[in-house]
N, C-alpha and C positions, 0 to 999 in steps of 0.2 A: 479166881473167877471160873466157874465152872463154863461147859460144852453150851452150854441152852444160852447165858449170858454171853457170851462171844458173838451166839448166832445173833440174837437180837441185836448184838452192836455193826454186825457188817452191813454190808447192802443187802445183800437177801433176806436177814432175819429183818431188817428198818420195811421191807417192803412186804413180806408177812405181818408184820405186829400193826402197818398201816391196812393190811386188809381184814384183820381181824376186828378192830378197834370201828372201821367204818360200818362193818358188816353188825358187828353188837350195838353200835349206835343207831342204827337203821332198827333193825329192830325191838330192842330193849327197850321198854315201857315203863319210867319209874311210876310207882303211885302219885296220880296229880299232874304228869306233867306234861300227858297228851294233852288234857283236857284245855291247862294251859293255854295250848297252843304253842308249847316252845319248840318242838319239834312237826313242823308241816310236813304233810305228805309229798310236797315237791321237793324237801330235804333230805328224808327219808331213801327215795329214788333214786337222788341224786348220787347217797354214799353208798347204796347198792349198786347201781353203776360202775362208779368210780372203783369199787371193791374188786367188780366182773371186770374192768380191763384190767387192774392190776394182774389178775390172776390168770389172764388171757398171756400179756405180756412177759408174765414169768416163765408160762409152761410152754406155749408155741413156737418163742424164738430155740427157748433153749432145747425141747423134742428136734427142730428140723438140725441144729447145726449137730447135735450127737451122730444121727442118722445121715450127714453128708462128713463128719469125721471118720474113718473105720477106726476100731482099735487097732489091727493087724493089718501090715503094708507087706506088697513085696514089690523089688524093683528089679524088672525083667531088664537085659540089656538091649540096646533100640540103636537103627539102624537111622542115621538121623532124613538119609534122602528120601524113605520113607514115613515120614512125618509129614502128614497133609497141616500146611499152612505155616512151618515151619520155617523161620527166618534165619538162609542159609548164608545167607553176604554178612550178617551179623554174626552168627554162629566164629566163620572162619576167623572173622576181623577179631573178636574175645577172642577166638583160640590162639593166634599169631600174637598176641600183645600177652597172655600169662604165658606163653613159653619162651617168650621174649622176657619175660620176667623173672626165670627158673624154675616154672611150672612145669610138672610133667603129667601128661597126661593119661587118667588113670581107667578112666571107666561109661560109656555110654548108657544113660536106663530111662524107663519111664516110670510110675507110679501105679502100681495093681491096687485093688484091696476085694477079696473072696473072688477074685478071678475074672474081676472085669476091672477098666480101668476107670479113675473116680475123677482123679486127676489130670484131665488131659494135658499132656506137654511132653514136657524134653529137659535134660539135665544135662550137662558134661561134667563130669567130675576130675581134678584136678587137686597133684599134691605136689607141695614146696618143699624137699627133703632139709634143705639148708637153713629157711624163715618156722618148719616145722609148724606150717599151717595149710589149711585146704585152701583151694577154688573152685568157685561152679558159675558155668552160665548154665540160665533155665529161662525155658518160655513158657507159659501156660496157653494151650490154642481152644478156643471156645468152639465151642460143637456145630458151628455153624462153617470151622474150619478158618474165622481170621485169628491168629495172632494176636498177642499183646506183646508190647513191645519187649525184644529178648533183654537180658540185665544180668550184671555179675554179682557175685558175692564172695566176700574171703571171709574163713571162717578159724577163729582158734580157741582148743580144749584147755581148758586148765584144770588144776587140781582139786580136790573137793568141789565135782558138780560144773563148775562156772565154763560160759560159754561166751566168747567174744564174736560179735560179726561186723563187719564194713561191707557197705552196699553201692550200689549207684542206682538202686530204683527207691522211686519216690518213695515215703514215708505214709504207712497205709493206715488207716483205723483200724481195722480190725486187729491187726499184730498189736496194736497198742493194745485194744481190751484184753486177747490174751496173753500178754506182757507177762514174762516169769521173771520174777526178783534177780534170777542167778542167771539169766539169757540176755547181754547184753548187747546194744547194737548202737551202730552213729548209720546214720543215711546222708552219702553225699553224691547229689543224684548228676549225672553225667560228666562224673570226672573221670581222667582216664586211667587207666589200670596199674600204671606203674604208680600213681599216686595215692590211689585205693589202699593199696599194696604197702608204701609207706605211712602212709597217716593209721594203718592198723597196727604194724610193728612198733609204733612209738609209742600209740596208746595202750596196746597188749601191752607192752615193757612198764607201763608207769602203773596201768592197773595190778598185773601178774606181781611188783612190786612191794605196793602199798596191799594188797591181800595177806602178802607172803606166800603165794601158788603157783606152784614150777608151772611150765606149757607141758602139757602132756607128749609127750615122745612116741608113741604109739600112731601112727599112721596108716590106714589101709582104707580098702575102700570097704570093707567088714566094719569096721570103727567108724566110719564116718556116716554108712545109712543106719546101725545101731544108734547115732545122737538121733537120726530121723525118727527113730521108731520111738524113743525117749520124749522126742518133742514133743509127739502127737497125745502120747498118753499123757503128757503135761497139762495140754492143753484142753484137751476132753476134761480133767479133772477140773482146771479154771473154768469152763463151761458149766459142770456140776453144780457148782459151790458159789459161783457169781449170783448176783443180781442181774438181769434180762432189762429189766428197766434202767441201772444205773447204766450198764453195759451201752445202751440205746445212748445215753444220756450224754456218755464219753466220745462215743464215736463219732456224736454230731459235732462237739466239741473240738473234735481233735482234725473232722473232715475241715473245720473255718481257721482251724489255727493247729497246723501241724508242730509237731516237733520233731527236730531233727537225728534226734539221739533218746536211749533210755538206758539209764545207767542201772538203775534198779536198788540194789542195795549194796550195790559198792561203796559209794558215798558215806553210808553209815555207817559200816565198816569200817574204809579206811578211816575214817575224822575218831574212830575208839580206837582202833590200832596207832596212829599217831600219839595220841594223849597216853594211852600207855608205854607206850616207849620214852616220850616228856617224864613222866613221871617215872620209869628204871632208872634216867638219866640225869634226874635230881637225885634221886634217893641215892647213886652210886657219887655222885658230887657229895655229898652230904657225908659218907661213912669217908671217903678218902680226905674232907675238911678235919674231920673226929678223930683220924689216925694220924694226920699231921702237926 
């Protein structure tokens, strides 16, 4: 299947090939069949219409979220008592429960991009030299200067690409539309830290497992805003390439019935990696029946 048939099958090419189809319906005239009457002028309108939001839909959402993505981040380090609106009895309470947990802690920053900041908030960053994963608490503060409520996350690298995270903030729409196959997350929203903390080493261990993908061993806080910078270009790219409309479509979905986890393509993975190992495991059954 070539480039052009792919496009047509995703969401974006289904939602070009429906604005093209309405827009040559609108206007294409066969012989005979204005006069008809099979095609009325309030028809007509309607899939010109119908054509123009599509094509509003497509380009507007997706121009504003490229232009509030930057390509290129930098993370200056931040003094957190200077952070207007910044949630400091929280701050402390995360920082006392991971180092309570053998977290050490690595690094204060906020979020640049071409030298102003895009992202307002606060990060603490946070590494497990022993579980050979990060932690971060972040608050995002809205320009009016309240707060969203602060929230941790534990994060861990594996091999070939893959990215595991555990959360305690709610499960958002948006991360769902930009959802990357190999970026995988469970949200368990106001649990405490020490159980964050275990319910991702269990599930790193069964996933990193069933992939067959060591944890990456590589820890810094160099390494850790490098995935930052990897994400965003992930994600810019999933913006490109998406449907604007289906995108709209998911997030309404997902705002009335969240979900708690996205695996991505683990699943797939593991359930072929299984079956081929079934099947090493017959066939070595089979040659050791034949030699005995």
């Amino acid at each position: 299947m070539n480039r052009t048939a792919l496009g047509v099958l995703s969401g974006q090419g289904l939602s070009i090939l429906f604005t093209m189809v309405a827009v040559g319906t609108a206007f294409a005239e066969p012989p005979g069949m204005a006069m008809a009457g099979l095609v009325s002028p309030s028809v007509r309108y309607t899939l010109i219409a119908l054509a123009l939001a599509v094509l509003i839909v497509e380009t507007l959402p997706r121009s504003l979220l490229l232009k509030v993505m930057p390509e290129n981040l930098s993370f200056p380090l931040a003094m957190p008592e200077y952070v207007e609106g910044l949630d400091l009895e929280a701050l402390q309470k995360y920082t006392n429960s991971l180092e309570a947990s053998g977290f050490v802690r690595a690094m204060d920053y906020r979020l640049e991009a071409e030298g102003e900041v895009s992202f307002p908030g606060f990060g603490r960053l946070f590494i497990h030299p022993a579980h050979q994963c990060y932690g971060e608490v972040n608050q995002v503060v809205l320009p009016n200067g309240r707060g969203l409520p602060m929230r941790c996350a534990i994060a861990s690298s594996l091999e070939r690409g893959w990215l595991i995270c555990t959360t305690d903030r709610d499960p958002d729409p948006v991360n769902h539309v930009l959802r990357n196959p190999q970026v995988l997350w469970v949200s368990r929203p106001d649990e405490l830290v020490q159980d964050l903390l275990h319910g991702h080493i269990v599930t790193r261990g069964q996933i990193a497992s069933d992939l067959n993908a060591g944890v990456t061993e590589e820890l810094s806080t160099a390494a850790y805003l490098a995935l930052q910078q990897q994400e965003i270009v992930a994600q810019r790219e999933v913006i490109k390439r998406r449907s604007m409309s289906v995108a709209l479509v998911e997030a309404f979905l997902f705002a009335l019935r969240p979900r708690y986890e996205w695996l991505g393509d683990y699943p797939r993975i593991a359930a072929g990696t299984t079956t081929k190992a079934a099947k090493v495991r017959r066939r070595d059954a089979r040659s050791d029946a034949a030699r005995a």
